[in-house]
C-alpha positions, 0 to 999 in steps of 0.5 A: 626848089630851094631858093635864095634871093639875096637882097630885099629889094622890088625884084627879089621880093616880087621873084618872090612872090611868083615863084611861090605862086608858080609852086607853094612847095617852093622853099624860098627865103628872102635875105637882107642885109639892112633892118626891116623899114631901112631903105635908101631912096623916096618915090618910085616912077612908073607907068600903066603898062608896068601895072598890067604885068604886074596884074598877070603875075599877081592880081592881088599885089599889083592892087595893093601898089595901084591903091598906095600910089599917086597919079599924074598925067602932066608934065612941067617945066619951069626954066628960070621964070618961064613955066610951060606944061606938057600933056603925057602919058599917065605916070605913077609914083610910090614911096620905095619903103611903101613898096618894099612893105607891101611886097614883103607882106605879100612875099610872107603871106604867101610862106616866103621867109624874109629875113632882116639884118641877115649877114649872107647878103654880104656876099661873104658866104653863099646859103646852100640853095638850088638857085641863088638870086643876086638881088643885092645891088649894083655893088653886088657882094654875090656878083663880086664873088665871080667878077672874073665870070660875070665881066662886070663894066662900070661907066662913070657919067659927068654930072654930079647929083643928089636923090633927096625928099621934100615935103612939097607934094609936086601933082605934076612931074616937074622940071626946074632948070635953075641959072647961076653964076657958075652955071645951069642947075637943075631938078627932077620932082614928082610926088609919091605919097599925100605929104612928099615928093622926090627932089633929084637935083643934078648939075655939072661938076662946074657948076656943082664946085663954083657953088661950094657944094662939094665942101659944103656938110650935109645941112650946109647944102641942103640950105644952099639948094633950097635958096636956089629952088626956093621959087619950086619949094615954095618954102618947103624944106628939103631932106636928105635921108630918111632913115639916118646917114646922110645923103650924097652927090654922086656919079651915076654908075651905069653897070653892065654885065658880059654874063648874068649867071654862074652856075646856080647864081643869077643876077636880077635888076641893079645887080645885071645891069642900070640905066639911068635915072633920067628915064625914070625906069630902074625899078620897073625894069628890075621888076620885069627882070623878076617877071623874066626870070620866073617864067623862064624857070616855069617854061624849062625845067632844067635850071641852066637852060632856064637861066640862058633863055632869062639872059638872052630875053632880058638882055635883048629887052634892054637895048633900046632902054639902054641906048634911050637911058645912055642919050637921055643922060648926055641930053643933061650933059650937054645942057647949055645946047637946049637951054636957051631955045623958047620953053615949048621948044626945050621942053619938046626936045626934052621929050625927045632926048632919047633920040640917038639922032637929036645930038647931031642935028641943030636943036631948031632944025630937030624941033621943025622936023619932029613937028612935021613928022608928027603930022607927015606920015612920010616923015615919020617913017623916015625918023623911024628907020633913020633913028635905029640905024644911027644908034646901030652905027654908034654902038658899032663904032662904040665895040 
């Protein structure tokens, strides 16, 4: 098979990667429109279980990202000079360019071409392949070609945020909710390499205008947030980008899709679908979107049904991801409900805002019964069942 993956991001370069391994005789490139060490974004998050099926699919890529990431099992929250640490579950971070290099490495070693600065990744024109992979991003210039067909939706959320670096290196993933005249202003921290750290900062539009940040240039702003997490940066400088241009406050666009393929083009991570960032999951589900797609095609030999059957499996994996990601972002959005309880108890219903139940219940009476659930079987059946059918009814009402 002929095969044209368009866009050089983890999902593009790891499909890839197993399709290769699936079939050497497999003519594969790989295109990308930004030159090669050009990427937008820091770290990457990711836990345990992404490493195991990266493991089935490829021992030896899966080793090299395990060997260049680093590790933490805790999680911090610091709300204005209150600090409480939370035990978890085993998370890892990578640098994005770290990631990228290693999987095009592999990607070439196997015979796969990768091609930088490559025009067709423009959408402007299709390469004559058997399968074309639209890789390229929520701003999919391939999926834009067939809008009418793939019924793109695009969902604007309320806050304002910035991805930046720093060279405070976090061991930790780390919460710092920050309180100003104009209101709550906060961040997301987590190391992914011995000398930096990602910084998401995030607050209302409010508070981001009462502070000046959206008239204020690149290096006026960055000045303004490192006064104001000056305590978490411990005089560590903040970065906007790391490979030129500037970086920028934005609204999260959640993306979804009526159809993910077209004929012999089909959609694959940020190009199908998002979710947000707050869950720390779009290069994992990008990932397993590669994983999907190749077994498909190894599991039906004609392309149309192989192509349905990768829709219908991924499409009916992100439901719940999509619901967690959709709470987690208006937990945020509704800040000022979660913010003054006792730091153990904020940062337990942090833990929690996935829940398609918590925005309805009075946030101490949820704390009570999530604490008696977790030592009552009886109640946890109760939050089991009830959670599902509160989100089922929601999304009905949503339709």
């Amino acid at each position: 098979m002929k095969i044209a993956c368009v866009g050089g991001g983890p999902a593009g370069l790891y499909f890839s990667i197993l399709m290769k391994l699936q079939d050497p005789d497999h003519d594969i490139t790989v295109h990308e429109r930004n030159p090669a060490g050009s990427t937008y974004g820091w770290g990457v998050t990711y836990w345990a279980s992404l490493l195991d099926k990266l493991h089935e699919g490829d021992p030896e890529s899966a080793r090299a990202v395990k060997e260049n990431s680093v590790r933490w099992s805790d999680g911090v929250a610091h709300v204005g000079d209150r600090t409480t640490t939370h035990r978890g579950d085993e998370g890892f971070g990578i640098g994005r360019r770290q990631l990228l290099d290693l999987l095009a490495e592999r990607a070439r070693s196997l015979g796969v071409r990768v091609e930088y600065e490559n025009e067709i990744a423009d959408g402007d024109r299709l390469p004559d392949a058997d399968l074309v992979v639209a890789c390229d991003g929520v701003h999919s210039g391939v999926r834009e070609r067939h809008t009418d067909h793939f019924g793109p939706e695009v969902g604007l959320g309320r806050n304002k945020y910035i991805w930046l670096g720093t060279t405070k290196v976090f061991d930790a993933f780390t919460f710092a909710f920050v309180d100003t005249p104009h209101g709550w202003i906060w961040c997301y921290a987590y190391g992914f390499s011995g000398d930096h750290s990602t910084c998401v900062v995030e607050c209302s539009p409010e508070t981001w205008t009462g502070l000046g940040l959206d008239r204020a240039d690149e290096t006026e702003g960055l000045v303004r947030l490192q006064e104001l997490f000056v305590k978490l940066l411990d005089g560590h400088r903040l970065i906007g980008r790391a490979n030129g241009g500037s970086a920028q406050w934005l609204n999260f666009r959640t993306l979804t899709n009526r159809a993910w393929s077209h004929g012999n083009v089909v959609l694959l991570g940020d190009a199908a679908h998002t979710t947000h960032y707050s869950i720390g999951a779009g290069t994992t589900l990008a990932l397993e979107d590669a994983i999907a797609l190749a077994h498909s095609l190894s599991a039906e030999p004609e392309l149309a049904p192989a192509l349905a059957a990768y829709e219908k499996k991924r499409k009916a994996e992100l439901l719940s991801v999509q619901s967690a990601a959709r709470h987690s972002a208006q937990w945020y959005e509704s800040l000022p409900r979660y913010i003054g309880l006792p730091p153990a108890q904020m940062f337990a219903l942090l833990g929690q805002r996935h829940s398609p139940l918590l925005p309805y219940v009075p946030p101490q009476l949820y704390y009570r019964i999530d604490r008696a659930a977790g030592q009552l079987e009886a109640l946890r059946r109760l939050k089991r069942w009830l959670g599902p059918k509160v989100a089922r009814t929601l999304h009905a009402k949503r339709g």
